[in-house]
N, CA, C and O atoms as CSV, one atom per row, in Angstrom:
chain,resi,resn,atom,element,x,y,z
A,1,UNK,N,N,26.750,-8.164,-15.635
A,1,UNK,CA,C,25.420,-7.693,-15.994
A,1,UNK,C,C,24.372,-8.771,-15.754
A,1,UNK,O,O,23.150,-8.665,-15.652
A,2,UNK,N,N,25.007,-9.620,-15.704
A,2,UNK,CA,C,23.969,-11.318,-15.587
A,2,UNK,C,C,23.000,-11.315,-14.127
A,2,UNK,O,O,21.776,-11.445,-14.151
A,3,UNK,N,N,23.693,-11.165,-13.058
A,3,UNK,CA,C,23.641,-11.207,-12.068
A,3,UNK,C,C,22.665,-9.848,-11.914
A,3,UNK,O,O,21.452,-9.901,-12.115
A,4,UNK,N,N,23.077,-9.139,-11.691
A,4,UNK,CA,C,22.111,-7.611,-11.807
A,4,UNK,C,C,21.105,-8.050,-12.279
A,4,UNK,O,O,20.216,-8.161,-11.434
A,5,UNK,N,N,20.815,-8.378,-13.330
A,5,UNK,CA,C,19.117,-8.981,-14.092
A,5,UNK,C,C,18.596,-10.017,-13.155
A,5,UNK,O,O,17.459,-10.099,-12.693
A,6,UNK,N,N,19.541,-10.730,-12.972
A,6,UNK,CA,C,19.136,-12.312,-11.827
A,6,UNK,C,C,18.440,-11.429,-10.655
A,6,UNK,O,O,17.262,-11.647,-10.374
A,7,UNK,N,N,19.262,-10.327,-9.906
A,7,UNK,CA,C,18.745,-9.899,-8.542
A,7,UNK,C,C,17.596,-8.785,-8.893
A,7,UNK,O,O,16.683,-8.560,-8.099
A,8,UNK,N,N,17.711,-8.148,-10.074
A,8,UNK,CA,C,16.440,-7.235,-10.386
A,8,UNK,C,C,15.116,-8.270,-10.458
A,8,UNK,O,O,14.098,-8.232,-9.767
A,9,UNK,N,N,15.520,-9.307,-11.646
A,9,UNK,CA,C,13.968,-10.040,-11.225
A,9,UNK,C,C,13.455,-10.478,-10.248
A,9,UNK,O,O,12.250,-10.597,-10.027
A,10,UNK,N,N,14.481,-10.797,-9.477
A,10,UNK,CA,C,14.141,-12.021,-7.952
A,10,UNK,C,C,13.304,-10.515,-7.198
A,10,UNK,O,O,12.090,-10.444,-7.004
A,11,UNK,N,N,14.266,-9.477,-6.885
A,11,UNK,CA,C,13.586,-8.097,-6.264
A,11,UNK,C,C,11.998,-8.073,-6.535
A,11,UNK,O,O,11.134,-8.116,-5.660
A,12,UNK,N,N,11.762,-7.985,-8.106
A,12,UNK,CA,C,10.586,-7.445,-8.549
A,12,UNK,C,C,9.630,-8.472,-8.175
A,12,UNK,O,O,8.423,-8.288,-8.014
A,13,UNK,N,N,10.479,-9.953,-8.007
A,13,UNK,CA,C,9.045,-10.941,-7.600
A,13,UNK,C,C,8.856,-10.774,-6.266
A,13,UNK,O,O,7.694,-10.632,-5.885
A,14,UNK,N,N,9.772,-10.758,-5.439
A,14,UNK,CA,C,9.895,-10.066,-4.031
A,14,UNK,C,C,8.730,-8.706,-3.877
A,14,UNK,O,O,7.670,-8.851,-3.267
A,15,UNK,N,N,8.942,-8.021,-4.221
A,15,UNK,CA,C,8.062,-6.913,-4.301
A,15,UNK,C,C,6.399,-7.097,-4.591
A,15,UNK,O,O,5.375,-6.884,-3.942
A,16,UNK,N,N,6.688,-7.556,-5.783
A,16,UNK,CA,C,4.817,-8.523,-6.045
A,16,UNK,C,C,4.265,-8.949,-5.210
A,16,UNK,O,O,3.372,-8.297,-4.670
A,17,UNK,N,N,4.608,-10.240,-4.789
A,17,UNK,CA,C,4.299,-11.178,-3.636
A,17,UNK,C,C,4.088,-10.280,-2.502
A,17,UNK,O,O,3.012,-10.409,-1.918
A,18,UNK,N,N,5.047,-9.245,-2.004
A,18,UNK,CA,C,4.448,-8.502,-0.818
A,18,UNK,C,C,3.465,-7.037,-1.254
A,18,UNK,O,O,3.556,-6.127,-0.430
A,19,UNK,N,N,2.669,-6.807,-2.320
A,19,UNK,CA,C,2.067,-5.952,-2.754
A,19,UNK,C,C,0.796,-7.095,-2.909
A,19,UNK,O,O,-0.250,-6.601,-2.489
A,20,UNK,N,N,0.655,-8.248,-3.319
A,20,UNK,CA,C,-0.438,-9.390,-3.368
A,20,UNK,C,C,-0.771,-9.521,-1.750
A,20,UNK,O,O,-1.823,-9.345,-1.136
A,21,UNK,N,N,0.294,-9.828,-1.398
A,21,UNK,CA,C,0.040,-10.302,0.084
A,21,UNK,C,C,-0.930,-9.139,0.955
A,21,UNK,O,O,-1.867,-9.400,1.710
A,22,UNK,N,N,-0.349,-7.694,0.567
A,22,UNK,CA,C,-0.284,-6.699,1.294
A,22,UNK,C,C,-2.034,-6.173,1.260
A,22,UNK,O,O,-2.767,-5.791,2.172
A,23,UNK,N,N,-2.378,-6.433,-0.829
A,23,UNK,CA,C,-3.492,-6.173,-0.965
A,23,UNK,C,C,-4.688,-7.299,-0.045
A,23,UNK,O,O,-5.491,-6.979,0.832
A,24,UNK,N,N,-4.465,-8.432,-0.542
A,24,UNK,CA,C,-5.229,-9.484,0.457
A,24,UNK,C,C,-5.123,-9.304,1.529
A,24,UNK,O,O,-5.542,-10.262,2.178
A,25,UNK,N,N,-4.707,-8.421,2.181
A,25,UNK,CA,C,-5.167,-8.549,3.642
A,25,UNK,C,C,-5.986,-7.346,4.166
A,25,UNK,O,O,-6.742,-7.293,5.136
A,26,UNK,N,N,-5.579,-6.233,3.115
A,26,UNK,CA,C,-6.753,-4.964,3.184
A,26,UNK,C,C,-7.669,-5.501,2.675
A,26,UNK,O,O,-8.596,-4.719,2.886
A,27,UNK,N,N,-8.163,-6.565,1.978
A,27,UNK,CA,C,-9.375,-6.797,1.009
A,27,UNK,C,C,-9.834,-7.485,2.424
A,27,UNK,O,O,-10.838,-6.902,2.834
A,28,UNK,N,N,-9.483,-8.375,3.163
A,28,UNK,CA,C,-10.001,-9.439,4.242
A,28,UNK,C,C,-10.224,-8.655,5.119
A,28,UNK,O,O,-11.383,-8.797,5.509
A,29,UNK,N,N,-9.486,-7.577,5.849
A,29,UNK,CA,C,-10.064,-6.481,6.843
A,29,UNK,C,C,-10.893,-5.427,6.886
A,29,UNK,O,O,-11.655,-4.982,7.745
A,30,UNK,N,N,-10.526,-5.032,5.520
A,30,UNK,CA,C,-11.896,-4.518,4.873
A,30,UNK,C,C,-13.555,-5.786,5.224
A,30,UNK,O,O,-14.357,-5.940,6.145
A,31,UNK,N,N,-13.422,-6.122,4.479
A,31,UNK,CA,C,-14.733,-7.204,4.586
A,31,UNK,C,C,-15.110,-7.707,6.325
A,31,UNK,O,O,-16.282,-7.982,6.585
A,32,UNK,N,N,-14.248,-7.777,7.222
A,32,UNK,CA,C,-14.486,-7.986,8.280
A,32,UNK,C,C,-15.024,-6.917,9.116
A,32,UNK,O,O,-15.567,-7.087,10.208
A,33,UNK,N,N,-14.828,-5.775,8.510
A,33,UNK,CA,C,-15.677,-4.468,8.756
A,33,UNK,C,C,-16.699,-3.840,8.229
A,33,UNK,O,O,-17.022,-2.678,8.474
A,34,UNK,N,N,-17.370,-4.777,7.308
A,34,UNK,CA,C,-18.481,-4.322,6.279
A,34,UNK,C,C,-17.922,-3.673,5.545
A,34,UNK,O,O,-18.642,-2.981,4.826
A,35,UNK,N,N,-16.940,-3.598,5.416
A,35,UNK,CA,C,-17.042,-2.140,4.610
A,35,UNK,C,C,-16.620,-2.957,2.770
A,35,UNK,O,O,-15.985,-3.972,2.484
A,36,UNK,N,N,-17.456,-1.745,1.740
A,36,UNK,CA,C,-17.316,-2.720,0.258
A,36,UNK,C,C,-15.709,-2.221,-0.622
A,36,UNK,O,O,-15.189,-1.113,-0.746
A,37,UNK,N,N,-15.400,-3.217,-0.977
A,37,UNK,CA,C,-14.281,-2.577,-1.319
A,37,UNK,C,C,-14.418,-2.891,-3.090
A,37,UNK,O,O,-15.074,-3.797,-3.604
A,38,UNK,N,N,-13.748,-2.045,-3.661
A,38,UNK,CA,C,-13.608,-2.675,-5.545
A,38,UNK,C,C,-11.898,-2.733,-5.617
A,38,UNK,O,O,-11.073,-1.890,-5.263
A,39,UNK,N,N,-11.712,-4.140,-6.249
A,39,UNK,CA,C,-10.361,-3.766,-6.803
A,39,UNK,C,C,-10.069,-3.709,-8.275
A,39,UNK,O,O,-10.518,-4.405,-9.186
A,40,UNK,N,N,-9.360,-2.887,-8.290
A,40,UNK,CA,C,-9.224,-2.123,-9.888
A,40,UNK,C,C,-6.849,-2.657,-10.416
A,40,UNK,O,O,-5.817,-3.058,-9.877
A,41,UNK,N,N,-7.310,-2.285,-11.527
A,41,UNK,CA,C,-5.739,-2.221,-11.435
A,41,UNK,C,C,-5.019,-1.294,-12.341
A,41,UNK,O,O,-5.720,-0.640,-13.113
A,42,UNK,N,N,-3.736,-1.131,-12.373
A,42,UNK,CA,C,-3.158,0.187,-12.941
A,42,UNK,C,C,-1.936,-0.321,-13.425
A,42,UNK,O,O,-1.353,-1.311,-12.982
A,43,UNK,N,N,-1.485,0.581,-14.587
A,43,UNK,CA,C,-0.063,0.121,-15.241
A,43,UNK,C,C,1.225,0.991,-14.373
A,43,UNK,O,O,1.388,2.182,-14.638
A,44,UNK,N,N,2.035,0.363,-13.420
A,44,UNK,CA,C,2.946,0.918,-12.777
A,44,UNK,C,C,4.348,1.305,-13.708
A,44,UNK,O,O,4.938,0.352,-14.216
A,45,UNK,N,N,4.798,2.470,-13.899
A,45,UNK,CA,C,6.395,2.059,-15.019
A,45,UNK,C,C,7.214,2.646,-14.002
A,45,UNK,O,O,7.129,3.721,-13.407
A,46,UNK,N,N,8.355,1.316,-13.912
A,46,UNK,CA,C,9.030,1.928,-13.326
A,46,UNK,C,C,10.522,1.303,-14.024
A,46,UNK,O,O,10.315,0.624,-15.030
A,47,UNK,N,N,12.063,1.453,-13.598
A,47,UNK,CA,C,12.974,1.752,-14.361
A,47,UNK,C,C,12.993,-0.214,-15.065
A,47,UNK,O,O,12.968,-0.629,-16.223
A,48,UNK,N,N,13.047,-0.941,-13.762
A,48,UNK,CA,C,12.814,-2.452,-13.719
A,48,UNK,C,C,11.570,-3.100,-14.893
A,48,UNK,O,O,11.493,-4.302,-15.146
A,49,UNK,N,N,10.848,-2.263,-15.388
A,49,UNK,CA,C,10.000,-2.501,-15.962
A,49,UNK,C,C,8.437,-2.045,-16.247
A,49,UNK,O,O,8.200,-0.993,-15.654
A,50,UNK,N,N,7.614,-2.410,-16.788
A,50,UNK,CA,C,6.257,-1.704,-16.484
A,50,UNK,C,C,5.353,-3.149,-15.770
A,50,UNK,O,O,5.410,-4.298,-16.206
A,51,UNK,N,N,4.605,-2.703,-14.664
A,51,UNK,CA,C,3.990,-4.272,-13.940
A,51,UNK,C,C,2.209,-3.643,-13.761
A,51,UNK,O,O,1.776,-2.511,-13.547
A,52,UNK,N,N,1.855,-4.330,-13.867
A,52,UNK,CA,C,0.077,-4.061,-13.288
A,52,UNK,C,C,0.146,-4.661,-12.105
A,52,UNK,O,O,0.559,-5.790,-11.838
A,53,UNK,N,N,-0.584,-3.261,-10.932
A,53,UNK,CA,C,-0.119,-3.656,-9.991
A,53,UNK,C,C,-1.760,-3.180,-9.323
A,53,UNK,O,O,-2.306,-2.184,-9.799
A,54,UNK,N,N,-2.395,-3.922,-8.292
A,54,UNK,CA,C,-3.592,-3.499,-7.888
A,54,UNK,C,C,-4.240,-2.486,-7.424
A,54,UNK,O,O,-3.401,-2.186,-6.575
A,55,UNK,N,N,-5.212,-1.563,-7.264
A,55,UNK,CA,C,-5.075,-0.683,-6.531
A,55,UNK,C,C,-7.005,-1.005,-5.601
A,55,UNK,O,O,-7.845,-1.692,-6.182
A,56,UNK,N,N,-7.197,-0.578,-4.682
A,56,UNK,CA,C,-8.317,-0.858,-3.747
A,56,UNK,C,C,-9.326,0.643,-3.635
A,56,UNK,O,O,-8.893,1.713,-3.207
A,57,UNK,N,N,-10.394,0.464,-4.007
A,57,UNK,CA,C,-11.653,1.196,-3.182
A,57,UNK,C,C,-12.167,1.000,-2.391
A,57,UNK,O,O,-12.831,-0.035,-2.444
A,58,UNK,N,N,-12.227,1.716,-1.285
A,58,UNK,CA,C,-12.250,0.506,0.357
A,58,UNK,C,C,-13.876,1.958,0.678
A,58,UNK,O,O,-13.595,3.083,1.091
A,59,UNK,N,N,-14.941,1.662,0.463
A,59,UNK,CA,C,-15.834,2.633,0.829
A,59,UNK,C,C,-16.604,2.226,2.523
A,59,UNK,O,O,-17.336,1.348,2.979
A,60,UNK,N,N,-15.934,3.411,3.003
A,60,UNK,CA,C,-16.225,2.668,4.957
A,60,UNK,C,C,-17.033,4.181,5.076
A,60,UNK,O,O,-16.906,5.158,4.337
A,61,UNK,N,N,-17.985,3.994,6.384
A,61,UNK,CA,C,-18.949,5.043,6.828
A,61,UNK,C,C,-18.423,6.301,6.531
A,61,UNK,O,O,-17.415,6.534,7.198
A,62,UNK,N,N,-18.784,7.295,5.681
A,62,UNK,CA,C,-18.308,8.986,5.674
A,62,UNK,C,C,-17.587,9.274,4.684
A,62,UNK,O,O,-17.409,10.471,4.455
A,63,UNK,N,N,-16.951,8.246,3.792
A,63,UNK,CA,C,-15.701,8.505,2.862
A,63,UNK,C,C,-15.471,7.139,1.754
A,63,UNK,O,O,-16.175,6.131,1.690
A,64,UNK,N,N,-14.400,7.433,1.026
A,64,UNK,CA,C,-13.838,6.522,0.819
A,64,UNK,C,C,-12.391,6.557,0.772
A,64,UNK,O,O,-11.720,7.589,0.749
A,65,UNK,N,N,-11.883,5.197,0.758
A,65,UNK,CA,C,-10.327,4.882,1.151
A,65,UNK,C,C,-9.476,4.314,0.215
A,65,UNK,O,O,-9.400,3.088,0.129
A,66,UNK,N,N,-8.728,5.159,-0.606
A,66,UNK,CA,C,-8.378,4.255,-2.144
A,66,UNK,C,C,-6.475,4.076,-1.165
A,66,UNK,O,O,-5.754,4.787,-0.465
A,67,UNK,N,N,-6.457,2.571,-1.791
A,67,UNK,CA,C,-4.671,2.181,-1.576
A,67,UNK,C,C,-3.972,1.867,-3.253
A,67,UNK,O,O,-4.154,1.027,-4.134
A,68,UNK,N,N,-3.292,2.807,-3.101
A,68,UNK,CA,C,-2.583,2.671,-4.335
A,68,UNK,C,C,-0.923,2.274,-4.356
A,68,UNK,O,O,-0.259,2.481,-3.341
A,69,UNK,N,N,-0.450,1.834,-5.278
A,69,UNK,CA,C,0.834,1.354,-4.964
A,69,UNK,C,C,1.657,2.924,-5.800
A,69,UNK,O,O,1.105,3.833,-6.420
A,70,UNK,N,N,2.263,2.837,-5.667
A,70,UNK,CA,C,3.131,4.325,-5.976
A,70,UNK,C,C,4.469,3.687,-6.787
A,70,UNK,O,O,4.671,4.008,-7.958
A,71,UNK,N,N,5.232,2.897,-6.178
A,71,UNK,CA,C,6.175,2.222,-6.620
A,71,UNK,C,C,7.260,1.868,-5.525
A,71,UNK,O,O,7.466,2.141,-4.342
A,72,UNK,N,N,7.925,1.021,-6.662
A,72,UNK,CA,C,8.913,0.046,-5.923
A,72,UNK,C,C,10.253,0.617,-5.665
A,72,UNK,O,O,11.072,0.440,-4.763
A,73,UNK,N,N,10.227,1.624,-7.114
A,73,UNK,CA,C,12.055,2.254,-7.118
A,73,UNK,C,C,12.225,3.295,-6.231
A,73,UNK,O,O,12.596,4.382,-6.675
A,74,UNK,N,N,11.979,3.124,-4.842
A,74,UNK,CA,C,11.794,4.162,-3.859
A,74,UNK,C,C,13.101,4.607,-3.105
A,74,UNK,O,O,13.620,3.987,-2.177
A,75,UNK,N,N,13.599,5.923,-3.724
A,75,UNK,CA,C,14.491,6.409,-2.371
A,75,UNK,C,C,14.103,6.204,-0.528
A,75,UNK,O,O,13.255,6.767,0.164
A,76,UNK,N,N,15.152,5.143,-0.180
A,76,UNK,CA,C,14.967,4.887,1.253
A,76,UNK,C,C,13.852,4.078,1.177
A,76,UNK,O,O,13.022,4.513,1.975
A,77,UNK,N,N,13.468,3.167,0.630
A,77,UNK,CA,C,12.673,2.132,1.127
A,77,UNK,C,C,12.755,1.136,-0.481
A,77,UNK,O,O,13.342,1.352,-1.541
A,78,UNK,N,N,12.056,0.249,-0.109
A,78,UNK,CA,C,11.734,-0.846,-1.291
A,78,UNK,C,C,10.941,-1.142,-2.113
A,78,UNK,O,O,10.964,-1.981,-3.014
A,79,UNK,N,N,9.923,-0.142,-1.663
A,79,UNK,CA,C,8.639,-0.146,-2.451
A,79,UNK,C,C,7.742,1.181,-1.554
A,79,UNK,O,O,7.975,1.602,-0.420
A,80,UNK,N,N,6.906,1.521,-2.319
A,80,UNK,CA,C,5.948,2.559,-1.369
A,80,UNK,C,C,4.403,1.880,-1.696
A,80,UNK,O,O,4.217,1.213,-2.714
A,81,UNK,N,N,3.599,2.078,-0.943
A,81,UNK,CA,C,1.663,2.175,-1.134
A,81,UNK,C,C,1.373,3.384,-0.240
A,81,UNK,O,O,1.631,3.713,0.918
A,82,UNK,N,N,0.652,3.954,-1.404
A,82,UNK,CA,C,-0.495,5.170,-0.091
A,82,UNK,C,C,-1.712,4.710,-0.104
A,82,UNK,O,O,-2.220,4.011,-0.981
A,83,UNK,N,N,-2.490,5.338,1.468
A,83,UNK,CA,C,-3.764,4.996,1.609
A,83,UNK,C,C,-4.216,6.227,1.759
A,83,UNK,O,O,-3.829,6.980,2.652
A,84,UNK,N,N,-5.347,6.613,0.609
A,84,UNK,CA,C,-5.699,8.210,1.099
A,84,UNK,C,C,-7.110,8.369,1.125
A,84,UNK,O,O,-7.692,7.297,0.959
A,85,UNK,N,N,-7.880,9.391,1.284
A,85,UNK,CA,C,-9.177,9.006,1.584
A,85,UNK,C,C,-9.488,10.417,0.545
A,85,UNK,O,O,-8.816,11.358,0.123
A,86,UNK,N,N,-10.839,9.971,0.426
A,86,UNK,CA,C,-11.769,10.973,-0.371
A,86,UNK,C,C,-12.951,11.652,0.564
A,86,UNK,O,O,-13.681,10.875,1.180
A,87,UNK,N,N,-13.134,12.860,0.671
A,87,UNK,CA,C,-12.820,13.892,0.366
A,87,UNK,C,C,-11.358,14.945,0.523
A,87,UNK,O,O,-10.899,15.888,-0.122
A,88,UNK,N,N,-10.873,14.011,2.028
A,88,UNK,CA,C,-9.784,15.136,2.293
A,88,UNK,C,C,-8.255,15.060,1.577
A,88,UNK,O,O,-7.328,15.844,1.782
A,89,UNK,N,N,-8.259,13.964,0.736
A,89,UNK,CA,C,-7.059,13.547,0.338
A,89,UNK,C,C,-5.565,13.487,1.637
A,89,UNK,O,O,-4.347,13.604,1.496
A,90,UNK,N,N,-6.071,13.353,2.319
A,90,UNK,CA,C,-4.947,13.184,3.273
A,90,UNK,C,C,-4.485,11.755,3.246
A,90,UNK,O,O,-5.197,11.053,2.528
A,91,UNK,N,N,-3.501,11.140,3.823
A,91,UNK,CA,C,-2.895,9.798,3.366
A,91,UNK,C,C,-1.975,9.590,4.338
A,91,UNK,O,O,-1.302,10.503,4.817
A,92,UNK,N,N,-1.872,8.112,4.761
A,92,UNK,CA,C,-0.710,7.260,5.274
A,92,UNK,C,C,0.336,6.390,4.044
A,92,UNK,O,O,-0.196,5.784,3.114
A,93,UNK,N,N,1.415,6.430,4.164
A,93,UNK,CA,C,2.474,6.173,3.235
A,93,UNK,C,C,2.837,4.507,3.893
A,93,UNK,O,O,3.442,4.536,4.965
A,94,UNK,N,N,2.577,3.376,3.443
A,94,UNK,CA,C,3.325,2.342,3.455
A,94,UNK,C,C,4.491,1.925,2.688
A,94,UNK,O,O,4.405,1.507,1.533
A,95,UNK,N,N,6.161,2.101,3.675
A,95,UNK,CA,C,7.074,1.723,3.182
A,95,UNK,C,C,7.510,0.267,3.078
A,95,UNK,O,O,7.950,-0.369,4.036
A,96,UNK,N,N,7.394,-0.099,2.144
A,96,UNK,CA,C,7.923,-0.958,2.447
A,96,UNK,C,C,9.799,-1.439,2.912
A,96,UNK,O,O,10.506,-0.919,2.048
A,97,UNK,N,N,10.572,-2.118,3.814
A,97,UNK,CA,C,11.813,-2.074,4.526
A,97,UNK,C,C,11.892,-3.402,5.034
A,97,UNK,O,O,11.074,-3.990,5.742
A,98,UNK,N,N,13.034,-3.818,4.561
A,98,UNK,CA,C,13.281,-4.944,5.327
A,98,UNK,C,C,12.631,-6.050,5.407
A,98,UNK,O,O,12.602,-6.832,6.357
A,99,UNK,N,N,11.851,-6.155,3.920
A,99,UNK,CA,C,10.431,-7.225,4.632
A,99,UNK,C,C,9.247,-7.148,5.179
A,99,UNK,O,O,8.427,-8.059,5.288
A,100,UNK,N,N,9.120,-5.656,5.653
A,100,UNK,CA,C,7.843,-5.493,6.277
A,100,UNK,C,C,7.527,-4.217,6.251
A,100,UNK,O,O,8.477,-3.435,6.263
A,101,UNK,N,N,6.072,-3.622,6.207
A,101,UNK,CA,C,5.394,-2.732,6.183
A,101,UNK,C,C,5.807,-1.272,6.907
A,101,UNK,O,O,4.772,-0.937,7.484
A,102,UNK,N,N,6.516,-0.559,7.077
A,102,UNK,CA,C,6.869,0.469,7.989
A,102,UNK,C,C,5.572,1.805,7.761
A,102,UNK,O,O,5.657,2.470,6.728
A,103,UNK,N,N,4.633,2.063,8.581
A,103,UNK,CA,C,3.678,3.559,8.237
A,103,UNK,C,C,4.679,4.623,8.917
A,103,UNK,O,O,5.540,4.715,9.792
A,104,UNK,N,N,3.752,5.631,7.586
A,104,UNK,CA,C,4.247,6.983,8.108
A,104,UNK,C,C,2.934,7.276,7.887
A,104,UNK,O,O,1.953,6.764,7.347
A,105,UNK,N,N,3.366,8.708,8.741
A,105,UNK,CA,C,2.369,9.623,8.154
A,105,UNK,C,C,1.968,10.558,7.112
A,105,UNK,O,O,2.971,10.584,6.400
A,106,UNK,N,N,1.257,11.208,6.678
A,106,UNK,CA,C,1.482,12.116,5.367
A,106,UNK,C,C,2.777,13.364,5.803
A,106,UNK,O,O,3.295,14.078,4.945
A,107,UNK,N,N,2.970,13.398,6.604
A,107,UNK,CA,C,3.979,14.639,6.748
A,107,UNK,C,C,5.259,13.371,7.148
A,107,UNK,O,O,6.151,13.854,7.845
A,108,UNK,N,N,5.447,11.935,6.825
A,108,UNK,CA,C,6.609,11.141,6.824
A,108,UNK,C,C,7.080,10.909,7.867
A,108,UNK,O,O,8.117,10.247,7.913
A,109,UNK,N,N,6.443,11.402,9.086
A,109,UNK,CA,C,6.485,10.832,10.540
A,109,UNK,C,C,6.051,9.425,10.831
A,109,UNK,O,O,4.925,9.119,10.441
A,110,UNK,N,N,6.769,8.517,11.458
A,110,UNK,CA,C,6.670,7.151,11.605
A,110,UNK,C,C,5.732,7.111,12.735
A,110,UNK,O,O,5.795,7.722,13.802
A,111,UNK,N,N,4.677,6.118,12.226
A,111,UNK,CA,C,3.501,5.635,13.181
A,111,UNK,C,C,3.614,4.886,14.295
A,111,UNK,O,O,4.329,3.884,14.309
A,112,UNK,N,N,3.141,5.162,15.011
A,112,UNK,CA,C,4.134,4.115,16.265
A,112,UNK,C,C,3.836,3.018,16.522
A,112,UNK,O,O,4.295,2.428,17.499
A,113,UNK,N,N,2.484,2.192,15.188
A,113,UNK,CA,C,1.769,1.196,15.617
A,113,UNK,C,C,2.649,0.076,14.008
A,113,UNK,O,O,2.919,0.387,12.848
A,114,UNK,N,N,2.788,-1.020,14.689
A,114,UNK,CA,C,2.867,-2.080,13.542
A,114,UNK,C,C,1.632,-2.484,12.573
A,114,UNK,O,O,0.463,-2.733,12.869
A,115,UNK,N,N,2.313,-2.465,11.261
A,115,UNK,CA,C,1.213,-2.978,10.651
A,115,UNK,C,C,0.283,-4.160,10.507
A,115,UNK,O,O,0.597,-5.281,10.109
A,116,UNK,N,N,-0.636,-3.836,10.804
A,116,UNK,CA,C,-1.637,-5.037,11.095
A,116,UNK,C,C,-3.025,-4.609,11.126
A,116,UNK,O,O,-3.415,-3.478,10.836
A,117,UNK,N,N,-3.756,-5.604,11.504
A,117,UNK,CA,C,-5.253,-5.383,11.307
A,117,UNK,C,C,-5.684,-4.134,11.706
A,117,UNK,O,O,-6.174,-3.267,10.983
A,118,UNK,N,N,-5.467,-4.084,12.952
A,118,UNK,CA,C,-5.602,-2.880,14.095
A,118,UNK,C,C,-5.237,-1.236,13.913
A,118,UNK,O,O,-5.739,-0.210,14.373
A,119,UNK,N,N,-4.165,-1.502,13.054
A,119,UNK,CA,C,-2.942,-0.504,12.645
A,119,UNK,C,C,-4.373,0.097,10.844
A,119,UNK,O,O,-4.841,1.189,10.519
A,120,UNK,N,N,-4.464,-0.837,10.444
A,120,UNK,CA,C,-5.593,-0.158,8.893
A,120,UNK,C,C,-6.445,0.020,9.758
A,120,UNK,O,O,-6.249,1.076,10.361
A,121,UNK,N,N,-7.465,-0.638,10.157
A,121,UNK,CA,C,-8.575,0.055,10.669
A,121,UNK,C,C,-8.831,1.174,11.389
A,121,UNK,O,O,-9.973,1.618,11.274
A,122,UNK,N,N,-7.771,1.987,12.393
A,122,UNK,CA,C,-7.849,2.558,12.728
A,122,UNK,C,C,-6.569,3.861,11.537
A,122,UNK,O,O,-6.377,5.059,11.750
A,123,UNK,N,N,-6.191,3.321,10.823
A,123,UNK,CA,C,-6.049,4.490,10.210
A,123,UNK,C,C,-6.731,4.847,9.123
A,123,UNK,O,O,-6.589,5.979,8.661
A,124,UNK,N,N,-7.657,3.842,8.499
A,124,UNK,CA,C,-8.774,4.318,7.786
A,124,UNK,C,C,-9.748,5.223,8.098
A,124,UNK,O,O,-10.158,6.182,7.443
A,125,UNK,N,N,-10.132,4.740,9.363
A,125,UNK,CA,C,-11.038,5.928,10.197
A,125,UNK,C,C,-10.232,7.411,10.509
A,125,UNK,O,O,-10.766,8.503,10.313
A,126,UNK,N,N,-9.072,7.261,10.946
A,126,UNK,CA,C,-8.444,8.386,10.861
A,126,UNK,C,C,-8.696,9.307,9.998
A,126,UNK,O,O,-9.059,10.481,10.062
A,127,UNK,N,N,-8.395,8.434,9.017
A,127,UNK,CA,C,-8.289,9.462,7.492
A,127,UNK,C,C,-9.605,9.840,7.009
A,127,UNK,O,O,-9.525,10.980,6.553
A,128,UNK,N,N,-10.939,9.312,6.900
A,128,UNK,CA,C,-12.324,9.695,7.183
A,128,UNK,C,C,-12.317,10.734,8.370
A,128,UNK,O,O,-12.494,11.933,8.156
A,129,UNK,N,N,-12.115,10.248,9.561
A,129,UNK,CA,C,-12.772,11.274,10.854
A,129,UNK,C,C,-11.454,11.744,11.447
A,129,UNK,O,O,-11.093,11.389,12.569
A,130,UNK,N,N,-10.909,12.364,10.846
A,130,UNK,CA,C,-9.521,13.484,11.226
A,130,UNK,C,C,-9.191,14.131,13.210
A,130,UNK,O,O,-8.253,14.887,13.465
């Protein structure tokens, strides 16, 4: 049982660190696009524990773009974040796998672009201008 607690915490700091990381870099690409963002935060519960975990208002031309973390205890992946936009509520799903960011789409079709600068900005606009 020792060990299990040892690899659940190490996981959950694992998970943090790439949900910190993940948010700082929508907050920096955001801003490199004008666009204003607020960050807010939320009580996540999940089986590992309850964590406050960040969530983003990313307001870009026509809409706005909230990223929320969903959670970590994810069937088939390691963590989830959605990015969905206001008015249409439509959304891209960030899995997290392996270390790194995998997108889908809202219908769970894999994006064919890596995550990166290039990869949010153009799916922010997506999700604004359909």
């Amino acid at each position: 049982m020792g060990k299990t607690l040892i690899r659940s915490k190490k996981s959950v700091r694992s998970w943090m660190a790439a949900i910190t990381k993940l948010f700082a870099e929508m907050e920096k690409w955001a801003a490199q696009q004008d666009w204003l963002v607020a960050r807010k935060t939320k009580a996540l519960e999940e089986d590992s524990g309850t964590f406050e975990v960040p969530e983003l208002w990313i307001k870009i031309p026509g809409g706005t773009i909230v990223a929320e973390v969903i959670g970590k205890d994810i069937i088939g992946a390691d963590g989830r974040v959605d990015l969905y936009c206001f008015p249409t509520f439509d959304r891209f799903v960030l899995l997290w796998r392996e270390g790194k960011w995998v997108i889908k789409t809202d219908s769970l079709m894999r994006w064919p672009k890596p995550w990166g600068p290039k990869a949010f900005v153009e799916m922010a606009e997506l999700l604004i201008h359909p």
